[in-house]
N, C-alpha and C positions, 0 to 999 in steps of 0.2 A: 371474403371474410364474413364469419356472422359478427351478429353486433358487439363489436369490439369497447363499446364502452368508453364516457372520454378521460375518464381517470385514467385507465390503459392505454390509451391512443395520447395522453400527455404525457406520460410513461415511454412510450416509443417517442416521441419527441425529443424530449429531454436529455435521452439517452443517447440518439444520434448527432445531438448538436454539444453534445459531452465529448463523445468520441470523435467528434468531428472540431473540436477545442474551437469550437464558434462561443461556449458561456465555460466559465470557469467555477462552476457553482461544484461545492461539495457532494458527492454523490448520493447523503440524504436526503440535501435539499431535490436531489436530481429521481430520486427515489421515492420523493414523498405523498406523490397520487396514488402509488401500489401500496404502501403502509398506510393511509386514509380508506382506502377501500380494504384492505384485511381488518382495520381499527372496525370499520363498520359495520364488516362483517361479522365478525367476534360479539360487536355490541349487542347487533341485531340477534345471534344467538342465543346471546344471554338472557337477552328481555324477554324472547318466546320462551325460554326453558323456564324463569321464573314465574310469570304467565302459568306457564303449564303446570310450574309444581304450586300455587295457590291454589286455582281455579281444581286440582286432582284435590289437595289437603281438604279446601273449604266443602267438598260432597263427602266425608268422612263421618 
């Protein structure tokens, strides 16, 4: 496996001990390392694209 990351690797956790009715946790709870990592990914998007549209506007 390449670097699978532990948000992911709690993600497969989570989910095998869901499916395997070891935790009775609601699936977002059981879900919610994969939507912290798209949250942050999104974020992190956002901050370089506004980053970039300053830092383009301010050489105008």
């Amino acid at each position: 496996m390449k670097n699978i990351g532990i948000l992911n690797l709690l993600t497969l956790v989570f989910i095998l001990l869901k499916v395997l009715h070891v935790i009775t946790w609601s699936w977002f709870l059981v879900l919610l390392p994969t939507i912290i990592s798209f949250g942050l990914g999104i974020l992190f998007f956002v901050v370089i694209l506004i980053v970039s549209l300053v830092t383009y506007n301010g050489h105008e």
